[in-house]
C-alpha positions as CSV (number, residue, x, y, z in Angstrom):
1,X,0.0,0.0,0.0
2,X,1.3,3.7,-0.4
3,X,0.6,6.7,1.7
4,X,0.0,10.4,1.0
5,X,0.4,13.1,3.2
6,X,-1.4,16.1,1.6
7,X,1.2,18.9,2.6
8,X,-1.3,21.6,1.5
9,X,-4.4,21.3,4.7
10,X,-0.7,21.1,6.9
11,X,0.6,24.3,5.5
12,X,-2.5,26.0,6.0
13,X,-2.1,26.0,9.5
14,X,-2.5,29.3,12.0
15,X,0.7,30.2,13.2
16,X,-0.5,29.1,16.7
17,X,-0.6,25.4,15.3
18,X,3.1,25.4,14.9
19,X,3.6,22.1,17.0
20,X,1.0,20.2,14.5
21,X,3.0,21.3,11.7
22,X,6.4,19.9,13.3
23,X,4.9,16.5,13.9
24,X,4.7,16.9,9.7
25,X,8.6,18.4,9.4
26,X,9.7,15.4,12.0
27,X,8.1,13.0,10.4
28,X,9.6,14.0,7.0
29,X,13.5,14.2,8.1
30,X,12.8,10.6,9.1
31,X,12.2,10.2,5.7
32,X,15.7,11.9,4.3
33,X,17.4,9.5,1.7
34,X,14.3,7.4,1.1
35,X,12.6,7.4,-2.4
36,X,9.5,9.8,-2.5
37,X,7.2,11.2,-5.2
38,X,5.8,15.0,-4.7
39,X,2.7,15.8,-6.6
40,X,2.7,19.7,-7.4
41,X,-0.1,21.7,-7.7
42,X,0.2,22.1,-11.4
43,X,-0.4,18.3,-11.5
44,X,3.4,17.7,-12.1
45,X,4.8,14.7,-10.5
46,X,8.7,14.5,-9.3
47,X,9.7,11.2,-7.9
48,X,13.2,11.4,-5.9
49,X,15.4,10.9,-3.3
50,X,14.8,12.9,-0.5
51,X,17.8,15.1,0.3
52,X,16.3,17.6,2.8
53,X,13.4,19.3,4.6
54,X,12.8,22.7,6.5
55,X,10.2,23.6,9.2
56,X,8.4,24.9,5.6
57,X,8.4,21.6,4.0
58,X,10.1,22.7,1.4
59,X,11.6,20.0,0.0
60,X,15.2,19.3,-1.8
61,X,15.4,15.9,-3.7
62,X,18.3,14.3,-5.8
63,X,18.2,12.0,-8.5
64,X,15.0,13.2,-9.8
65,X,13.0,11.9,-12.0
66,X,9.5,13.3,-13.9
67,X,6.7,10.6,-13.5
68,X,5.0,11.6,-16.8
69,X,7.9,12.1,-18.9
70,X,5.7,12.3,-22.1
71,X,3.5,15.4,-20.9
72,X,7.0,17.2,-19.3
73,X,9.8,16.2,-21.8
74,X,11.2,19.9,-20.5
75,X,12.1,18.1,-17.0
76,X,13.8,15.3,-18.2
77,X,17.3,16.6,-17.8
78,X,16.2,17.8,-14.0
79,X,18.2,15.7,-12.1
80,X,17.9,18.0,-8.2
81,X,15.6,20.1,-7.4
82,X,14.6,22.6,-4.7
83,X,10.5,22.7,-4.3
84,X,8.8,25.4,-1.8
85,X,6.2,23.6,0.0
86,X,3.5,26.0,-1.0
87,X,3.2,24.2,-3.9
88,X,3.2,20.7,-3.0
89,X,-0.3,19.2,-2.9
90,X,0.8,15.4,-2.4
91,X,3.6,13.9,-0.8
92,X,3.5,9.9,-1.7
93,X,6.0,8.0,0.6
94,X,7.5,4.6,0.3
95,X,5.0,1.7,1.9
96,X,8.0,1.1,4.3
97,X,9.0,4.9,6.0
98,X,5.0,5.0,7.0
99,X,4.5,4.8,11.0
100,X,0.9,4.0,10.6
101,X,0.6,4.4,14.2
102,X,2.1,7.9,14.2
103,X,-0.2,9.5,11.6
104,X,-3.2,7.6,13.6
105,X,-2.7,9.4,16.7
106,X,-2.2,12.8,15.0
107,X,-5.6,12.3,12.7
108,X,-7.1,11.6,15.9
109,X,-5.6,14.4,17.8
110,X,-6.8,16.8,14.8
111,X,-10.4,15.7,14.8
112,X,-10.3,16.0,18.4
113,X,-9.0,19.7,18.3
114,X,-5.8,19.6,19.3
């Protein structure tokens, strides 16, 4: 099974929900030199390593790769990139890096209100 995380509700947050978006920026540097594949909101798809995250979730990958080569033949030669989390929509993470348990407890947390 695969997991998204859909960054955009996270970075959407009040400033005063700054320890909800951390659980997010943790759980991601946990996640640095694993394969990953960021949906934009332009509907363009960059699958990569994961090279680094900031308290912003902007995202650096390496090795990059365009999922639908056909529709972005411009991207092919892209092989790092630096994406500012404002415009990620998805982040799809490897079956393996997912702590179900984690993302339970802070789903629950949210609908609860904090």
């Amino acid at each position: 099974s695969i997991c998204f995380v859909q960054v955009w509700s996270i970075l959407q947050l009040r400033s005063t929900d700054k320890a909800r978006k951390m659980l997010f920026f943790s759980y991601f540097k946990d996640l640095v030199g694993r394969e990953v594949t960021v949906e934009l909101k332009n509907d363009l798809a960059i699958r990569g390593t994961l090279h680094s995250v900031d308290q912003y979730l902007n995202i650096k990958l390496e090795n990059t790769r365009v999922v639908d080569q056909d529709k972005y033949p411009h991207m092919l030669s892209v092989r790092n990139c630096f994406i500012r989390g404002s415009v990620v929509r998805y982040v799809q993470l490897p079956p393996e890096g997912v702590d179900i348990e984690l993302l339970h407890d802070a789903t629950r947390r949210e609908a609860r209100g904090g």
